[in-house]
ChimeraX commands (.cxc) that place a marker at each C-alpha (Angstrom):
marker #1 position 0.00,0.00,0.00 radius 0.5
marker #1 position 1.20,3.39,-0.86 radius 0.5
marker #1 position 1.96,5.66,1.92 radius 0.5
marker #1 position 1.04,9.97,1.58 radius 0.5
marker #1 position 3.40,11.54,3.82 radius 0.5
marker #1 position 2.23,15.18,4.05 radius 0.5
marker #1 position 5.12,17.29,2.89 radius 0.5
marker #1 position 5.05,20.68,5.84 radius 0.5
marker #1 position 6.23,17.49,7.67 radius 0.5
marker #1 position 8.70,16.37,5.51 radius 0.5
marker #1 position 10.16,20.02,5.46 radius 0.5
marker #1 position 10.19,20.79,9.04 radius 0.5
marker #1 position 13.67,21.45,10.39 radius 0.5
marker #1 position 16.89,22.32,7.64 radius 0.5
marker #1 position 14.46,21.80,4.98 radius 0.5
marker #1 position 17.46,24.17,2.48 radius 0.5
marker #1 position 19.55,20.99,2.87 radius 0.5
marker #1 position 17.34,19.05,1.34 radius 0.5
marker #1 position 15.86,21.13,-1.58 radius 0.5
marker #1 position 19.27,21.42,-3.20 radius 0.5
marker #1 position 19.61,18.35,-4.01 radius 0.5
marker #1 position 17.07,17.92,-6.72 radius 0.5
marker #1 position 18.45,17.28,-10.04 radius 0.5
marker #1 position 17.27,17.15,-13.87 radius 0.5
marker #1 position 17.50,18.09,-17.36 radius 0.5
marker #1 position 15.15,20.60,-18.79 radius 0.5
marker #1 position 14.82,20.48,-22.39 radius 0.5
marker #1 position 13.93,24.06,-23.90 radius 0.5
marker #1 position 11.04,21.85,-25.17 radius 0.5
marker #1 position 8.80,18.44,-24.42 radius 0.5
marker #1 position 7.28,18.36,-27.46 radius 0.5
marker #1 position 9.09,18.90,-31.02 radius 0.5
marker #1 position 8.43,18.38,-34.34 radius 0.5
marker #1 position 10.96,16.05,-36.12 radius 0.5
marker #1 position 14.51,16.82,-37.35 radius 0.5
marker #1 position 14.38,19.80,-34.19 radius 0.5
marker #1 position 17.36,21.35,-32.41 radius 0.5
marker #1 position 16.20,20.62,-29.03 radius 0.5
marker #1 position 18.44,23.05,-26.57 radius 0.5
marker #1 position 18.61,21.62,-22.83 radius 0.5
marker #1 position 19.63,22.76,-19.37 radius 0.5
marker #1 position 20.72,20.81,-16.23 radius 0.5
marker #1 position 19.72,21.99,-13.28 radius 0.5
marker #1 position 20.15,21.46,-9.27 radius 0.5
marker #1 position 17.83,22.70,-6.51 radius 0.5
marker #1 position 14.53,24.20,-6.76 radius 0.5
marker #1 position 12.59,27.24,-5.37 radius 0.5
marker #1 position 14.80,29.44,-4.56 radius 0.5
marker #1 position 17.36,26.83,-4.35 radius 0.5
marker #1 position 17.30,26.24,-8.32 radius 0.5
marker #1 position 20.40,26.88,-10.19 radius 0.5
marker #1 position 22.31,25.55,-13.20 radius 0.5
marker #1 position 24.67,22.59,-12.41 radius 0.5
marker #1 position 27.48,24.36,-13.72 radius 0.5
marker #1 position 29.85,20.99,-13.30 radius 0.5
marker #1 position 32.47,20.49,-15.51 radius 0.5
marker #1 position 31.57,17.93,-19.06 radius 0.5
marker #1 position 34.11,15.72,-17.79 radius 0.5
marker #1 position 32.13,14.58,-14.76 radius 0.5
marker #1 position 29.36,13.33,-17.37 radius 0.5
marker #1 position 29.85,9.60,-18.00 radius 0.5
marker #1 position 26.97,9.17,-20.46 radius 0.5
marker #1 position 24.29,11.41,-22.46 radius 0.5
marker #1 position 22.06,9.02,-25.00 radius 0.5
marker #1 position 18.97,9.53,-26.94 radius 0.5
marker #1 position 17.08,6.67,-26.49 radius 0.5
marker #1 position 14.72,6.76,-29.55 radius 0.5
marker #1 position 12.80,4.39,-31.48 radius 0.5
marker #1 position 15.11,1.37,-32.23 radius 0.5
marker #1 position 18.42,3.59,-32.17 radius 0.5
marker #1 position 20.38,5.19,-29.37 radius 0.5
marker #1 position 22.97,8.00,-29.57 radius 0.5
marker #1 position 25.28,9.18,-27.57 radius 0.5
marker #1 position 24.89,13.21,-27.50 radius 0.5
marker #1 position 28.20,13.54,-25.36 radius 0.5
marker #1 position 29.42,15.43,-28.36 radius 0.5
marker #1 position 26.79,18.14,-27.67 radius 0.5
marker #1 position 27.37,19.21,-24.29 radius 0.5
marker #1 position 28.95,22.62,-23.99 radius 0.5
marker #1 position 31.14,24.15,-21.42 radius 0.5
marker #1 position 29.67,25.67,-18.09 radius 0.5
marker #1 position 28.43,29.60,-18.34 radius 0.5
marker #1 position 26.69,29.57,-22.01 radius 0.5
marker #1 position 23.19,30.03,-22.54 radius 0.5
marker #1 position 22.41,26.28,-22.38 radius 0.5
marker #1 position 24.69,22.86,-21.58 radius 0.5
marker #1 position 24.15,21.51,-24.72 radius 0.5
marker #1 position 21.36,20.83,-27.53 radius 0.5
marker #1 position 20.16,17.63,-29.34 radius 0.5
marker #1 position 19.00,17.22,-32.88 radius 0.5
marker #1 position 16.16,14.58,-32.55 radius 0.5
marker #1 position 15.30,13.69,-35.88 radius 0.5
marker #1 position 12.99,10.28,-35.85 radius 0.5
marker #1 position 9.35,10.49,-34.87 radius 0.5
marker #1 position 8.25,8.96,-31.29 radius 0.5
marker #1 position 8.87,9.38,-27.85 radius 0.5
marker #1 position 12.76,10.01,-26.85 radius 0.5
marker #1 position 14.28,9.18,-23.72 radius 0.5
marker #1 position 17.03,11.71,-22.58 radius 0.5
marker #1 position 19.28,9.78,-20.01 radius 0.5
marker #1 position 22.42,11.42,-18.54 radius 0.5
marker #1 position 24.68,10.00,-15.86 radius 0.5
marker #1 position 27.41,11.47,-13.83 radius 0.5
marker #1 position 30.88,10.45,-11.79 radius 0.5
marker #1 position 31.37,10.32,-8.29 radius 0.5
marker #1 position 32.03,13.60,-6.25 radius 0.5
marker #1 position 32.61,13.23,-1.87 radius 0.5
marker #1 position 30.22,15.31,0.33 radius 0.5
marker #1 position 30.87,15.59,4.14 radius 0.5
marker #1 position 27.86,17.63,6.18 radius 0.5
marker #1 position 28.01,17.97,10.14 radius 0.5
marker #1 position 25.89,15.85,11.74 radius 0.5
marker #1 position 22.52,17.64,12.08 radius 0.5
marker #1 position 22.40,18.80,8.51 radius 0.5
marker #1 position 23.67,15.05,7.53 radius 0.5
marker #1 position 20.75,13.90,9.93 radius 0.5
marker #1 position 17.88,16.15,8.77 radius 0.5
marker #1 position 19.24,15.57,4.95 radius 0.5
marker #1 position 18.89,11.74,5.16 radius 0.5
marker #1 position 15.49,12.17,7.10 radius 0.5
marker #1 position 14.10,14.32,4.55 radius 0.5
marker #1 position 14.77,12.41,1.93 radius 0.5
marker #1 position 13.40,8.76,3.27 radius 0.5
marker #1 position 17.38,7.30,3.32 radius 0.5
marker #1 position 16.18,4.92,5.80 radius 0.5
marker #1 position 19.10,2.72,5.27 radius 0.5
marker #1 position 21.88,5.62,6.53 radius 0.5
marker #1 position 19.64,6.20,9.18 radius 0.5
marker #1 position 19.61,2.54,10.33 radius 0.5
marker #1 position 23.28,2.42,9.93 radius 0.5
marker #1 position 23.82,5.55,11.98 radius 0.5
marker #1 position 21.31,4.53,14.48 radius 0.5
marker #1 position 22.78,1.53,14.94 radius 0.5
marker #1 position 26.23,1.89,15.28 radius 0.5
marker #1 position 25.84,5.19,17.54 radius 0.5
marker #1 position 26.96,7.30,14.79 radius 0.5
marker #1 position 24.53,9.42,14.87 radius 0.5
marker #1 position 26.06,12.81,16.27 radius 0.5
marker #1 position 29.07,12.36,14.10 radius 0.5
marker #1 position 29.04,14.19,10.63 radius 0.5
marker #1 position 27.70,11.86,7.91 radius 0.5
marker #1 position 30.03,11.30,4.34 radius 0.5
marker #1 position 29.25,10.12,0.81 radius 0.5
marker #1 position 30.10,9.60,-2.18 radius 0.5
marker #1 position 27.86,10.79,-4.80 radius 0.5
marker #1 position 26.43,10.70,-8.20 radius 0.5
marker #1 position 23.30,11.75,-10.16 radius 0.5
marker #1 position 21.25,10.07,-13.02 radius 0.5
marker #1 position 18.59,12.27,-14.62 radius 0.5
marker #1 position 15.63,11.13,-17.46 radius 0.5
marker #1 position 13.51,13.46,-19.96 radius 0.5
marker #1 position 10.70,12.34,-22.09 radius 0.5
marker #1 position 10.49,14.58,-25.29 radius 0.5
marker #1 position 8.08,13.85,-27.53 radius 0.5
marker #1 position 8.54,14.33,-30.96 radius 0.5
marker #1 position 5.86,14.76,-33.71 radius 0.5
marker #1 position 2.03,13.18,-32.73 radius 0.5
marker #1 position 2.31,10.29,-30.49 radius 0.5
marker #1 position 2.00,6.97,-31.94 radius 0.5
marker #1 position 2.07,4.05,-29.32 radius 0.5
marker #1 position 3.91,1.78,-31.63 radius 0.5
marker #1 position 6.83,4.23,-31.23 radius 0.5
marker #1 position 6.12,5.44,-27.78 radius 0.5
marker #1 position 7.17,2.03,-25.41 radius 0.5
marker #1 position 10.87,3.28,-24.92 radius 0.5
marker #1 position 9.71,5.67,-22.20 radius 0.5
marker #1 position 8.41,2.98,-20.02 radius 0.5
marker #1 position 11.48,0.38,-20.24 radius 0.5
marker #1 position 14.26,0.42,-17.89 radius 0.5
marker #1 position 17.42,2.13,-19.57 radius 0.5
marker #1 position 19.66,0.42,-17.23 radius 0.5
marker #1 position 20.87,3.30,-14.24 radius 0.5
marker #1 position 21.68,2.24,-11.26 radius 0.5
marker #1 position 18.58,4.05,-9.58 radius 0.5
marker #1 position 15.79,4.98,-12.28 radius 0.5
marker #1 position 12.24,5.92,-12.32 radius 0.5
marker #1 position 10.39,4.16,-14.60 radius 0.5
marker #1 position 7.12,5.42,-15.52 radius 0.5
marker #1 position 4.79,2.07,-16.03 radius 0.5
marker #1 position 3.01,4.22,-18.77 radius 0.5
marker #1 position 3.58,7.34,-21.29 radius 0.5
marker #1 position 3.05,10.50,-19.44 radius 0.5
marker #1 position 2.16,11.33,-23.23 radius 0.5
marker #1 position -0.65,8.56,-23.58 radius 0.5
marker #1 position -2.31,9.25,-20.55 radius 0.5
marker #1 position -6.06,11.08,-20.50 radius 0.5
marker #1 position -6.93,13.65,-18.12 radius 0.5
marker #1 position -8.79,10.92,-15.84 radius 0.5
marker #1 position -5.90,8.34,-15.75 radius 0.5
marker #1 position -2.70,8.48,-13.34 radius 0.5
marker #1 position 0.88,8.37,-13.58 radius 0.5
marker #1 position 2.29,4.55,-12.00 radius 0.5
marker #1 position 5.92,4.71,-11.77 radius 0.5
marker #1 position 8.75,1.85,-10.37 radius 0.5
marker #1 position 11.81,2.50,-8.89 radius 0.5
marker #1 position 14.55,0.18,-10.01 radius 0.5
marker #1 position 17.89,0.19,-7.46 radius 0.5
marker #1 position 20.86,-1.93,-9.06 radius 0.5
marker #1 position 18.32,-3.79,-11.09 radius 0.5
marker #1 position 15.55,-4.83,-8.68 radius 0.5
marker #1 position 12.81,-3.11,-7.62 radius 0.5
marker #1 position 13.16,-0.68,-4.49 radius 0.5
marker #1 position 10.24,-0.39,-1.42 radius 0.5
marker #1 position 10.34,2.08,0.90 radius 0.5
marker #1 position 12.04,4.83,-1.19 radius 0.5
marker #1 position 10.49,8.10,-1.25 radius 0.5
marker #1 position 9.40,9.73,-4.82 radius 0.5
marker #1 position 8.69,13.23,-4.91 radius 0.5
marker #1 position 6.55,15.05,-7.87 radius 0.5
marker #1 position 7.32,18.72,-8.71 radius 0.5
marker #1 position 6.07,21.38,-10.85 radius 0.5
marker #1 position 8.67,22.87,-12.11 radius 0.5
marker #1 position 7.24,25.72,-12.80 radius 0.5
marker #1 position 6.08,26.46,-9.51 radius 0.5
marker #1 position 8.65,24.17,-7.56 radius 0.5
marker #1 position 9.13,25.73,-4.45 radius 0.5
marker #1 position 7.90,22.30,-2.71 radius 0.5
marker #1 position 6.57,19.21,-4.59 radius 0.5
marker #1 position 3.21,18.62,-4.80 radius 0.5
marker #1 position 3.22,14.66,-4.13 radius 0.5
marker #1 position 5.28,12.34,-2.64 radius 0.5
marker #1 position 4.57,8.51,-1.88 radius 0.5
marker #1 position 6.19,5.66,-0.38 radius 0.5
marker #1 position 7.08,2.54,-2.66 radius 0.5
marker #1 position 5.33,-0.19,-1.78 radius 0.5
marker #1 position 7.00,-3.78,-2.22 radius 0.5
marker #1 position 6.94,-3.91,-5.74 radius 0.5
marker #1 position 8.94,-0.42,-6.15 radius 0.5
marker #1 position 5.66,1.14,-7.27 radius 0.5
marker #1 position 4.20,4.71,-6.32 radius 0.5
marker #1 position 1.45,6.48,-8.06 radius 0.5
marker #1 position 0.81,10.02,-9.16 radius 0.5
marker #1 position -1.35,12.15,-10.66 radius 0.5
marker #1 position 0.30,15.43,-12.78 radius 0.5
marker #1 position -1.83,18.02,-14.37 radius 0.5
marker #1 position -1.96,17.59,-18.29 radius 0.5
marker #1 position -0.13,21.28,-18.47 radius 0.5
marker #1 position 3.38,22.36,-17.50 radius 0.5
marker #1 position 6.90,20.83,-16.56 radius 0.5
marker #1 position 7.25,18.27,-14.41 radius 0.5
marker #1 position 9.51,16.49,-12.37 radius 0.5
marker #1 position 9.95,13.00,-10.38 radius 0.5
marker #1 position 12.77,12.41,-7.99 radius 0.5
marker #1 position 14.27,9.99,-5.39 radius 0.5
marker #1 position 17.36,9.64,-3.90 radius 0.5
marker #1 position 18.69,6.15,-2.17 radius 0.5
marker #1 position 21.65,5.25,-0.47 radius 0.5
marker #1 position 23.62,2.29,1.07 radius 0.5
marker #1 position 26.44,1.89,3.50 radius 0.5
marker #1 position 29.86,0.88,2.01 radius 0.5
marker #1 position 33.14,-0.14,3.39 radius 0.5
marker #1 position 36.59,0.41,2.37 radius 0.5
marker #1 position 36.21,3.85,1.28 radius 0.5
marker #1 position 38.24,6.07,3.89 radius 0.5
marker #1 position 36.03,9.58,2.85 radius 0.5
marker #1 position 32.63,8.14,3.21 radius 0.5
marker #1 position 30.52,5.51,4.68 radius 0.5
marker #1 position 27.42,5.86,1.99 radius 0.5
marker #1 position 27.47,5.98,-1.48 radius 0.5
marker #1 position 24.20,8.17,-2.59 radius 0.5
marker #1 position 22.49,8.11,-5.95 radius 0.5
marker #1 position 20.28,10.98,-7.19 radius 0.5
marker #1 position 17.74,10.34,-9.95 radius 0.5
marker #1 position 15.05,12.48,-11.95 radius 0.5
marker #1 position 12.90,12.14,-14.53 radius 0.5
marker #1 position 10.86,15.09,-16.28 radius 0.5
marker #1 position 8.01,15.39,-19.00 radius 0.5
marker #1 position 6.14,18.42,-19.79 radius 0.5
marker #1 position 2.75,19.48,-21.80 radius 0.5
marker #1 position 2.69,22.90,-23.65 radius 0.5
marker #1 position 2.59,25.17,-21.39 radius 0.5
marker #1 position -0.49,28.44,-21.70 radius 0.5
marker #1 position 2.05,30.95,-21.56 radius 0.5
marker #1 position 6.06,29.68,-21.59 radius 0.5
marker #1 position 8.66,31.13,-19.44 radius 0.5
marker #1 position 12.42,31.54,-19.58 radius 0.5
marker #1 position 14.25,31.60,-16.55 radius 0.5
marker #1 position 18.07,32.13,-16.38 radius 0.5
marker #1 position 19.15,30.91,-13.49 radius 0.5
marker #1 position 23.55,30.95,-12.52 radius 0.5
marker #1 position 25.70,28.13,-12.53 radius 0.5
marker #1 position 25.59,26.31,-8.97 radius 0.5
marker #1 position 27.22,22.75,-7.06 radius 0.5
marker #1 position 28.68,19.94,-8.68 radius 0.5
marker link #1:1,2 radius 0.2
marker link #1:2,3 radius 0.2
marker link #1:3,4 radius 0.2
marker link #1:4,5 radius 0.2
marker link #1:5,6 radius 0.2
marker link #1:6,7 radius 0.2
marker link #1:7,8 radius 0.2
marker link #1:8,9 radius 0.2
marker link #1:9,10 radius 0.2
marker link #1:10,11 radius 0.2
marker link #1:11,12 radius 0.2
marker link #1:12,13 radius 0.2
marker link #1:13,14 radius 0.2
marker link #1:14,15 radius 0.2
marker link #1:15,16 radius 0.2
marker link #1:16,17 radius 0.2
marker link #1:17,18 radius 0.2
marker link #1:18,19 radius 0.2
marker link #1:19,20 radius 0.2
marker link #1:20,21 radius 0.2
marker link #1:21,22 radius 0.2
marker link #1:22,23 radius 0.2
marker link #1:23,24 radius 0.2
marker link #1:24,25 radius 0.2
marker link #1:25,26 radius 0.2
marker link #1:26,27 radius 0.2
marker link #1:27,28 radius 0.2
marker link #1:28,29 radius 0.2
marker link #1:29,30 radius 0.2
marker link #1:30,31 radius 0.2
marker link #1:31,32 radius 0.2
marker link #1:32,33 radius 0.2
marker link #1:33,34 radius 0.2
marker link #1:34,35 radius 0.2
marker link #1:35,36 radius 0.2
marker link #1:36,37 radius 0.2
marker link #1:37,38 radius 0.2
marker link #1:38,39 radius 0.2
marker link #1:39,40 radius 0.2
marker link #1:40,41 radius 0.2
marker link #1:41,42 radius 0.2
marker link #1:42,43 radius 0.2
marker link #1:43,44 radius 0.2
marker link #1:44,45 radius 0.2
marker link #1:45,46 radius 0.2
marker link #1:46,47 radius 0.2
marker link #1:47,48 radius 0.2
marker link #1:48,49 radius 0.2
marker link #1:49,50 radius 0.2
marker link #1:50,51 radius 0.2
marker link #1:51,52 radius 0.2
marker link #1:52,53 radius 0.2
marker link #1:53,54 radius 0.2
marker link #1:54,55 radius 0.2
marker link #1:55,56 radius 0.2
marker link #1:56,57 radius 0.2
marker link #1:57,58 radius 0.2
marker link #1:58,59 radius 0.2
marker link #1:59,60 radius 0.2
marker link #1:60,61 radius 0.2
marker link #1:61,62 radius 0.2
marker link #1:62,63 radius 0.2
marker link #1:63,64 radius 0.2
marker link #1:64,65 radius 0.2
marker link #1:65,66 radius 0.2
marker link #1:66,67 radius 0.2
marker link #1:67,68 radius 0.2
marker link #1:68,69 radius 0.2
marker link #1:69,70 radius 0.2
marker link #1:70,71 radius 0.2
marker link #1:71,72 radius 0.2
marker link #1:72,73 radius 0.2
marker link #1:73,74 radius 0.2
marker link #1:74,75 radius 0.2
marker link #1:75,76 radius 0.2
marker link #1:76,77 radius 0.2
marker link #1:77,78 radius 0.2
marker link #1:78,79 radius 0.2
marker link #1:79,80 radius 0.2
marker link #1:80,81 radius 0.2
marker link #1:81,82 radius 0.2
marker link #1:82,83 radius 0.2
marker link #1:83,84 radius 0.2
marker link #1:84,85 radius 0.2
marker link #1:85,86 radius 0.2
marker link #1:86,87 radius 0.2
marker link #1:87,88 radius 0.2
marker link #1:88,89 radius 0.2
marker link #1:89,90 radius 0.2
marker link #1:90,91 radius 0.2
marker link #1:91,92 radius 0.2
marker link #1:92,93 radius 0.2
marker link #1:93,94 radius 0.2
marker link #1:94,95 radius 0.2
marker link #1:95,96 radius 0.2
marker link #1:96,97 radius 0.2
marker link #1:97,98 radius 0.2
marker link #1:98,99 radius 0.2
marker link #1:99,100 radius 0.2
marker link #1:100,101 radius 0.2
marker link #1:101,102 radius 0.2
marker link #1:102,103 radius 0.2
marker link #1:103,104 radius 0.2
marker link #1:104,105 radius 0.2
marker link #1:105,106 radius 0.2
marker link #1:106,107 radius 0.2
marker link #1:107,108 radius 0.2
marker link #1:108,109 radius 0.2
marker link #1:109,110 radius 0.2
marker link #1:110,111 radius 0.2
marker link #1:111,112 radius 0.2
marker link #1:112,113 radius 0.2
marker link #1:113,114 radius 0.2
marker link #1:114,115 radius 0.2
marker link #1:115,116 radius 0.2
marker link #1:116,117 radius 0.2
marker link #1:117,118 radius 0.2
marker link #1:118,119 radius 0.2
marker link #1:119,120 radius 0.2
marker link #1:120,121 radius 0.2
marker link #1:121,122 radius 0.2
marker link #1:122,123 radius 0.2
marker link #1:123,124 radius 0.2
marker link #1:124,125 radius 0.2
marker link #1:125,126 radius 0.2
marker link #1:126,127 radius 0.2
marker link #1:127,128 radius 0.2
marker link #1:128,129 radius 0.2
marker link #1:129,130 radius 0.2
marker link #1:130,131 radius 0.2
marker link #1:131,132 radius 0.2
marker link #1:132,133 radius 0.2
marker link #1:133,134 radius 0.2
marker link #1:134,135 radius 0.2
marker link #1:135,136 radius 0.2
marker link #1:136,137 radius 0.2
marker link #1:137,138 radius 0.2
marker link #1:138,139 radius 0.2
marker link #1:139,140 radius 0.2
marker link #1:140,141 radius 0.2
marker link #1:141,142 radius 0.2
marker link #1:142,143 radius 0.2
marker link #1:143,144 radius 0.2
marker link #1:144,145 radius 0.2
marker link #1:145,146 radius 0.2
marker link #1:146,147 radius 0.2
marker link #1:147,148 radius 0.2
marker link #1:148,149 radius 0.2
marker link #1:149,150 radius 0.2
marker link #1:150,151 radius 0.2
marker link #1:151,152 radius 0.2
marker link #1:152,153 radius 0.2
marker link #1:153,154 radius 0.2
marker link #1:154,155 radius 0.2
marker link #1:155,156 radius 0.2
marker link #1:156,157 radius 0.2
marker link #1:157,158 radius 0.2
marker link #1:158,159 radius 0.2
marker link #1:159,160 radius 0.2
marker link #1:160,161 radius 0.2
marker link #1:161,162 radius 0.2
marker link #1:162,163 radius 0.2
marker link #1:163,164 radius 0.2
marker link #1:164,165 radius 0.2
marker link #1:165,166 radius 0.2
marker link #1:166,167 radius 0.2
marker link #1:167,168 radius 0.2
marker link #1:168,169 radius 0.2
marker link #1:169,170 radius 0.2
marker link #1:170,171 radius 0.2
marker link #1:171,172 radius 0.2
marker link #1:172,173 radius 0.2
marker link #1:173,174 radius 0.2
marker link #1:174,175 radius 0.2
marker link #1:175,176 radius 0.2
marker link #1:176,177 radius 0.2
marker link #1:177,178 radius 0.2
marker link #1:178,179 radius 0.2
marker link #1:179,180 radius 0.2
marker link #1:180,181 radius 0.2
marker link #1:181,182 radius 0.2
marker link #1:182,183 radius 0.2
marker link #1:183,184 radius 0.2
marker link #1:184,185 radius 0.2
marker link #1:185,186 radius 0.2
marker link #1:186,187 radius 0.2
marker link #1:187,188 radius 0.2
marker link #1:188,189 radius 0.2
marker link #1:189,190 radius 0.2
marker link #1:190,191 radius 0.2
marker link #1:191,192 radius 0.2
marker link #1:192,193 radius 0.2
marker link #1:193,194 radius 0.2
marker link #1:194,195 radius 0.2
marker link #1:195,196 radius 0.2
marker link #1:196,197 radius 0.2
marker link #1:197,198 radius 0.2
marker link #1:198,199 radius 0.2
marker link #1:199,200 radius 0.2
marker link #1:200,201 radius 0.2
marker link #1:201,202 radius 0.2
marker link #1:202,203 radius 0.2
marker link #1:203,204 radius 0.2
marker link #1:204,205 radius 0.2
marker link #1:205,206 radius 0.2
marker link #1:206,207 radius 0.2
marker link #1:207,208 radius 0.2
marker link #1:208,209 radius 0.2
marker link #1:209,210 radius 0.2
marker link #1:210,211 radius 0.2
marker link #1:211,212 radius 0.2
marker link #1:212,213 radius 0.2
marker link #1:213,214 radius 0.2
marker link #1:214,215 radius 0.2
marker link #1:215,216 radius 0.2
marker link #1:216,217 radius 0.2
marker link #1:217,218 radius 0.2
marker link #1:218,219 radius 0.2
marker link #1:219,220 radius 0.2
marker link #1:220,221 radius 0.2
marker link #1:221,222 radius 0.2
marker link #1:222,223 radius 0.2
marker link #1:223,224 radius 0.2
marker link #1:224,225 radius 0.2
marker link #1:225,226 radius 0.2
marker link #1:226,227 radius 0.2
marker link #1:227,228 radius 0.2
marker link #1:228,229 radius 0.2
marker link #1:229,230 radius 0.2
marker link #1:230,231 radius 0.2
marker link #1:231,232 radius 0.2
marker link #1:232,233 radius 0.2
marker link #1:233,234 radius 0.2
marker link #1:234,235 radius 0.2
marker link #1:235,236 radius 0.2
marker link #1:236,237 radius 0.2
marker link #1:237,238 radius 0.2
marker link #1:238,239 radius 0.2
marker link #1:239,240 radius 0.2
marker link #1:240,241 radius 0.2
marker link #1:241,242 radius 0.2
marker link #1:242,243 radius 0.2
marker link #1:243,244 radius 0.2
marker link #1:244,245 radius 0.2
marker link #1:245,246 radius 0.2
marker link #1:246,247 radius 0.2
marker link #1:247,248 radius 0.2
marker link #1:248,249 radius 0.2
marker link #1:249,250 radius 0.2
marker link #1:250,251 radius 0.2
marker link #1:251,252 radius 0.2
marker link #1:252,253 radius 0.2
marker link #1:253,254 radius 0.2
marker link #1:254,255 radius 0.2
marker link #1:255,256 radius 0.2
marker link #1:256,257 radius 0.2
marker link #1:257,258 radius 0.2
marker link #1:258,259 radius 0.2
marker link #1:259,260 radius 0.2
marker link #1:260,261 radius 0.2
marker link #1:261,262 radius 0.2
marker link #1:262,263 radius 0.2
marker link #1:263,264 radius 0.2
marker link #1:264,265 radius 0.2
marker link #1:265,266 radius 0.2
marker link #1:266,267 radius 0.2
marker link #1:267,268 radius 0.2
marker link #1:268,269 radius 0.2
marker link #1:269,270 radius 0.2
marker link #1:270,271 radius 0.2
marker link #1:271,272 radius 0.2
marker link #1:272,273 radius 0.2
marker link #1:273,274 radius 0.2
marker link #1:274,275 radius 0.2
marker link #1:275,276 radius 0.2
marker link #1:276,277 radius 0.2
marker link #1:277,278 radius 0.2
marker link #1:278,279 radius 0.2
marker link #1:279,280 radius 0.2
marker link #1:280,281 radius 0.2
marker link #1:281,282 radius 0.2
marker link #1:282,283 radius 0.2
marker link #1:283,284 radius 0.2
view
């Protein structure tokens, strides 16, 4: 069973050291006609938290297009840090295509009450077993990081026979996988999503839902229940954004006892009236 946790409660205490961890790419545009430059941002935070990622290309380990029966790798398109966008994509075929971008490792060491409210926050039960258990709790908390981050652009009319590449795994190490097209869905139906952590599904972990054009706090957030599943239900207008974040305890690293995975995915519908926001560069 899916579990609603109201989100004033999530927030209260450090609720800053949370919101900057949120992390996507935002396509200029969802929906684009075929053989369209597509430009794209990547961005960290939101509400007042939001800023452009600003990292260096080299800390990118993969950037595909996933489209119908071909991938490419779009690594070639990223740009250097402080131009008007990170990069643009050409997508040419017809269908839905499935933006997937991956980074490297960086280290992160917080004192202990921002590690604490951090990992509450965000539902890392497993750091706070750890830390709980061993007695760690009022020491500061380390990790290793890295970020994986989806978009769904849709490109010309929707045709389901070239549409079923946004609902297959694309093989991160922590994914959301929507269970059907954002695209296909009427204004009745909801969004079902699974989280998949190193290949199997993941209960427990907490999925938030943001509008991301209004994203000073999301507007959902569920539970997984044992299946990895969690269900939403996004307006049919605006830019969008699902995100988790799941950890584990590892040994043998001697600058951190967790290694943390961020993950996003975003969609959007045209929007009534569009809005361009230039925001500066911000953490790796």
């Amino acid at each position: 069973m899916l579990r609603y946790l109201p989100i004033f409660t999530l927030l209260a205490g450090n609720a800053s050291a949370a919101l900057a961890h949120d992390f996507w790419l935002q396509p200029q545009m969802f929906a684009a006609a075929p053989n369209t430059v597509v430009p794209f941002t990547i961005q960290v935070g939101h509400g007042t938290f939001r800023q452009r990622w600003g990292a260096p290309i080299d800390r990118i380990l993969r950037f595909d297009d996933i489209g119908p029966g071909r991938v490419t790798n779009l690594r070639t398109g990223l740009q250097a840090p402080g131009g008007a966008d990170d990069g643009s994509v050409r997508l040419i075929a017809p269908g839905t295509h499935v933006l997937v971008l991956e980074t490297n490792h960086a280290e992160s060491e917080l004192p202990s009450i921002r590690f604490n409210d951090y990992i509450k926050v965000e539902g890392m039960t497993p750091a706070i077993a750890w830390r709980d258990r061993l007695k760690l709790a009022d020491t500061p908390g380390r990790e290793i990081y890295s970020r994986r981050a989806k978009a769904l652009v849709q490109v010309g009319p929707l045709d389901p026979a070239l549409a079923s590449q946004a609902t297959r795994p694309v093989g991160l190490t922590l994914e959301i996988v929507p269970q059907r097209n954002p695209y296909a869905l009427t204004a009745s139906e909801l969004l079902p999503v699974q989280i998949i952590y190193e290949g199997k599904p993941l209960a427990g972990a907490l999925v938030k839902l943001n509008n991301l054009d209004f994203d000073a706090r999301p507007i959902e957030s569920h539970l997984t229940d044992l299946a990895g599943r969690a269900t939403f239900n996004p307006p049919r207008r605006g830019k969008w954004q699902l995100n988790v974040i799941w950890t584990k305890p590892i040994s043998g690293n001697p600058k951190a006892e967790f290694e943390t995975i961020f993950s996003s995915l975003t969609f959007g519908f045209p929007a009534t009236t569009p809005v361009a926001v230039k925001v500066p560069p911000g953490p790796s």
